[in-house]
C-alpha positions in Angstrom: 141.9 56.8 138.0 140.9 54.9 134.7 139.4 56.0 131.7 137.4 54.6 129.0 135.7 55.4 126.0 132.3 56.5 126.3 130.2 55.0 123.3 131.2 56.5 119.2 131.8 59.9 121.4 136.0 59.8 121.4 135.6 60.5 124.8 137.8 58.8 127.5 136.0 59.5 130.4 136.8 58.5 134.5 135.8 55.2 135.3 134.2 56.4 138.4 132.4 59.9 137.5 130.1 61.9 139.5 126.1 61.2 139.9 125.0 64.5 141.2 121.6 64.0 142.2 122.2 64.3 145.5 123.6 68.0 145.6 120.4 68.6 143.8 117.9 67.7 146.4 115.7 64.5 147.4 118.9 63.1 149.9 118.3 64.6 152.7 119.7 68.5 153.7 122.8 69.7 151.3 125.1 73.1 152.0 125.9 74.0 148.5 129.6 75.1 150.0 130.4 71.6 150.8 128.8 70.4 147.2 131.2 72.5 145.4 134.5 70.9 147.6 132.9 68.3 146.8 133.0 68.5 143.2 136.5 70.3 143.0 137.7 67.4 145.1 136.3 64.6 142.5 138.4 67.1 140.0 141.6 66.5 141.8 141.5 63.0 141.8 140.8 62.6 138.3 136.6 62.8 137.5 136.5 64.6 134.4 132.8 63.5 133.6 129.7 64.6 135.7 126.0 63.4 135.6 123.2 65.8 136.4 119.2 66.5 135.3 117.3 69.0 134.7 114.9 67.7 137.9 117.6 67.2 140.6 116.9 69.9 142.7 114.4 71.6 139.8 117.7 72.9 137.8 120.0 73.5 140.8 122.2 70.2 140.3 123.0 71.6 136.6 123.6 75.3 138.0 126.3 74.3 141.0 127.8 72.3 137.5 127.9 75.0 135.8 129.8 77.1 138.5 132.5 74.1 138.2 133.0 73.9 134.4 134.0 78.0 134.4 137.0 76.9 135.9 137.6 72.9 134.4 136.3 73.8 130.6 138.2 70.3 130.3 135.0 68.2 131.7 132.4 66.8 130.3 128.9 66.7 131.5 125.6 64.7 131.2 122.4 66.0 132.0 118.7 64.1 131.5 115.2 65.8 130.2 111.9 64.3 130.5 110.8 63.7 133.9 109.8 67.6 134.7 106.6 66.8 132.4 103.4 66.4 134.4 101.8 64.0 133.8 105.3 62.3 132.4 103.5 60.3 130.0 105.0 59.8 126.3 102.8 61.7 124.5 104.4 64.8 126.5 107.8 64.0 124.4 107.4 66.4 121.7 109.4 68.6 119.6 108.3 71.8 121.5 108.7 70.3 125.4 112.0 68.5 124.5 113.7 71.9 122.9 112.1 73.6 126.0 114.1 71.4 128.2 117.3 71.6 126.4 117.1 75.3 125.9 116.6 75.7 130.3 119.6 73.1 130.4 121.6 75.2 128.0 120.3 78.3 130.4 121.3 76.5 133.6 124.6 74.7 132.7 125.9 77.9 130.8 126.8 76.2 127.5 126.3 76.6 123.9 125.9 72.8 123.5 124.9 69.8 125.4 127.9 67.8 125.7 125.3 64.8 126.1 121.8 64.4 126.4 119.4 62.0 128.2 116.5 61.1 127.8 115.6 61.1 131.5 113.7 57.7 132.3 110.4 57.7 129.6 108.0 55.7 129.6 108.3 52.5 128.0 106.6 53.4 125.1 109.1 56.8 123.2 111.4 53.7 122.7 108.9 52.5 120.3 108.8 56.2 118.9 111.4 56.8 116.5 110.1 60.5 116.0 111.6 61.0 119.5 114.8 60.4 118.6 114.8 62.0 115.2 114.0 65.4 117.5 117.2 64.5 118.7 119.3 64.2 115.9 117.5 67.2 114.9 118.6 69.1 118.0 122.7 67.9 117.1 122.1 69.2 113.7 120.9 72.4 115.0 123.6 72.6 117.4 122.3 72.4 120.5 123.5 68.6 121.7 126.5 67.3 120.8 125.6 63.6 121.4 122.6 61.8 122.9 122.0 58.7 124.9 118.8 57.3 127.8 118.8 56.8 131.2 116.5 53.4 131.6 114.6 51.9 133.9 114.5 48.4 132.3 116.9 46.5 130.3 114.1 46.0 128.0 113.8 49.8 127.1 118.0 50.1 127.2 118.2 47.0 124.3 115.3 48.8 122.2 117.0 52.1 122.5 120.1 51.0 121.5 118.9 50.1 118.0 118.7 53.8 116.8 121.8 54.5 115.8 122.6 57.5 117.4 122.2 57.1 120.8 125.8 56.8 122.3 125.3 55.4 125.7 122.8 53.7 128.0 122.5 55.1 131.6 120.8 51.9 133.8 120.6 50.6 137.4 123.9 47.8 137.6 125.4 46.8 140.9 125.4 44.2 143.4 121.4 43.9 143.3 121.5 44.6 140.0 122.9 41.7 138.2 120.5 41.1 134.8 121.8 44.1 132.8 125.5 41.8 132.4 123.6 39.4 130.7 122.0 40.3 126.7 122.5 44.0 127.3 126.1 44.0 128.3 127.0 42.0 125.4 124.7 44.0 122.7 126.1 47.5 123.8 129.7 46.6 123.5 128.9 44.9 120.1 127.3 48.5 119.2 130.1 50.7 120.6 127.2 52.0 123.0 128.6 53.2 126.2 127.2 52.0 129.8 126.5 54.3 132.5 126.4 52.3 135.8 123.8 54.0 138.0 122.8 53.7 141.1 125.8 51.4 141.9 125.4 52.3 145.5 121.5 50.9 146.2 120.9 54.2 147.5 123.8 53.9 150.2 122.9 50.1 151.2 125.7 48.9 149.6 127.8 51.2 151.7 127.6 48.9 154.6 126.6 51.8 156.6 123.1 51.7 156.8 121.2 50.1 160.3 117.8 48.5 160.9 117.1 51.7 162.8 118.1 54.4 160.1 116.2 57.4 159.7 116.1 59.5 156.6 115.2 63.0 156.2 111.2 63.5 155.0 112.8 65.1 151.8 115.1 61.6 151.1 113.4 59.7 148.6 114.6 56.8 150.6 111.9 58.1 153.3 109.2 58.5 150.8 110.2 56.3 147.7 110.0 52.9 148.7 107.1 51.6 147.6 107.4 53.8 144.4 105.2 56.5 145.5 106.8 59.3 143.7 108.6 57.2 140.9 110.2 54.0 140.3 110.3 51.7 143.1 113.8 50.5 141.7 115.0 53.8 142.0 115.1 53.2 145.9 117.4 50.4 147.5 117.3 49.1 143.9 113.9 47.8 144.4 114.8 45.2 147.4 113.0 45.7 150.6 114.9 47.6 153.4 115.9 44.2 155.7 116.8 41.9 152.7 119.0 44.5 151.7 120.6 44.6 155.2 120.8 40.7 155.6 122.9 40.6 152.0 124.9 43.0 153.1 126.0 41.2 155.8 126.9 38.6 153.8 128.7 40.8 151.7 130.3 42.0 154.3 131.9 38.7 155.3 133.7 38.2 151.5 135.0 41.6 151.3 138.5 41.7 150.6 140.5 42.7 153.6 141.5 46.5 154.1 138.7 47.2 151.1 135.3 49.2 152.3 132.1 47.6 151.5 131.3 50.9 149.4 135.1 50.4 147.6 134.3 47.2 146.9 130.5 47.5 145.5 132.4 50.0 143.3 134.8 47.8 142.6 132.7 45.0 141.2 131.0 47.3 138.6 134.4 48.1 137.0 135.4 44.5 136.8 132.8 44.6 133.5 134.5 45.8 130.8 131.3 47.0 128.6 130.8 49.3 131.8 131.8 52.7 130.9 131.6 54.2 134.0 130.2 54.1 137.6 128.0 57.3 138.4 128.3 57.0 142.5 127.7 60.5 144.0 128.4 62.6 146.9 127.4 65.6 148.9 131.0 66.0 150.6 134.5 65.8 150.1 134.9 62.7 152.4 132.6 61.2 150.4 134.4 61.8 147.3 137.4 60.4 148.8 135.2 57.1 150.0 133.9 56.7 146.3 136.4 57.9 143.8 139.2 56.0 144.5 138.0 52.4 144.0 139.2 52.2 140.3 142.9 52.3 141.6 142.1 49.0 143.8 143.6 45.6 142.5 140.8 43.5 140.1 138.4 41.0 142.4 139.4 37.6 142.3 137.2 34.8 140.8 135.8 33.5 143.7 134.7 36.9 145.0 132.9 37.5 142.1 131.2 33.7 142.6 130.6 34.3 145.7 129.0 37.7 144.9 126.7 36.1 142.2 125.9 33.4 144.9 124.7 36.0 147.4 122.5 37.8 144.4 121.0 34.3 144.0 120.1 33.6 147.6 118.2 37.2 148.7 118.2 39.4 145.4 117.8 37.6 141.9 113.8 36.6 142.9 112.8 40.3 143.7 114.3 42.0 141.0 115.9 40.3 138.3 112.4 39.7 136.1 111.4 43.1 136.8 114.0 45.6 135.6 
């Protein structure tokens, strides 16, 4: 495993660290036994930071972390606030409904302190609030956060965040149909000492290579009921790119793989050939899965060419639906 520093924190965190929102809920079934070898196996080979929210599985994500960190105090762990507001509109980001969140995260995770906070996915608009993030600093002072940073939807929000001084890294959509965050942001963040959180860096399992025209996905999987954005952010699911574009890139993805590498190895891969990428958040609901996923950062770097022939690939069937959106 690698590790790198996450933002001003001192951290040095895996490279490939564990996205837990499907151990929540909104994936399809889970069996909390297997979520918990899963985790314990992502200890073993080497994860020693963990993403969660307060809304993955209304708490439930941050309680099964909880259970894991009695017996690795050594980890860290992330967790986001914000998007259990209804309606989740920025006026709801006050002083009373932010400590309200902290305090049930504080409840759930069984900690004295936030190792580091999130602002889950806000509206466009708290960026343009500093008062939010002065109830943040606020909340360090007090104690009950150590350190802060955003999950984003749009590069936009992620460069406007990171101009308050405080916030230590930027959690965003970046992989293979994902490309516009390596462009201003990238270069701004590292110039900041802001840390980037690669999300997502799976599409949602497409890049996986696994997926088939005639996949069905459990009512509860967002990828059944998200992909027109009906319960949140169409990028959120498949990255925003329709469900056959997605296959047809693949595909090609497929055919420039490098051989004895796994399509999801390699889409893991790619992300960690950025060096202002912190970490890749890819998550799992079983230990087979943690074995797929957490062992890419030990593969050999991506040639040139791969990584022209990837951006070629973006071009072709991704850049046009996604790269001026997000």
């Amino acid at each position: 495993m690698q590790y790198r520093e996450l933002g001003r924190t001192g951290w040095k965190v895996s490279a490939l660290s564990f996205g837990s929102w499907a151990i929540g809920g909104t994936w399809g079934p889970v069996d909390d036994s297997e979520s918990m070898a899963a985790l314990h196996r992502a200890i073993e080979l080497g994860v020693n930071f963990f993403d969660t929210a307060d809304g993955y599985g209304d708490g439930h994500s941050e309680q099964l972390l909880a259970q894991l960190r009695r017996d690795h105090k050594e980890i860290h762990i992330a967790t986001k606030v914000g998007r259990r507001l209804n309606p989740h509109i920025a006026s709801g980001y006050t002083r009373e409904n932010i400590t309200t969140f902290v305090e049930r995260s504080l409840k759930n995770l069984d900690m004295e302190a936030l190792d580091l906070l999130q602002l889950h996915c806000p509206p466009t608009q708290v960026y343009y609030m500093p008062e939010v993030f002065g109830i943040l600093d606020d909340l360090v002072n007090a104690g009950k956060v150590r350190y802060y940073g955003v999950s984003v939807e749009k590069v936009e929000e992620a460069l406007k965040a990171i101009e308050y001084s405080n916030v230590q890294s930027v959690q965003i959509i970046f992989n293979m149909f994902r490309h516009r965050p390596a462009e201003l942001l990238f270069e701004q963040a590292t110039k900041r000492k802001v840390g980037i959180l690669a999300r997502v860096p799976l599409a949602s399992g497409m890049l996986t290579g696994k997926l088939k025209p005639d996949n069905h996905f459990a009512p509860e999987d967002h990828r059944t009921f998200n992909r027109h954005g009906e319960a949140f952010d169409r990028g959120e699911t498949f990255s925003g790119v329709d469900y056959e574009t997605g296959l047809q890139a693949v595909d090609e993805l497929k055919a420039i793989c490098p051989p004895g590498m796994s399509m999801t190895r390699f889409a893991l891969r790619w992300i960690l050939m950025f060096d202002a990428v912190t970490c890749a958040i890819p998550g799992a609901k079983r230990p087979s899965q943690v074995d797929e996923n957490f062992t890419a950062a030990d593969l050999a770097p991506l040639s040139e060419e791969t990584m022209a022939q990837v951006r070629s690939i973006y071009d072709r069937y991704i850049r046009e639906l996604v790269h001026h959106y997000w």
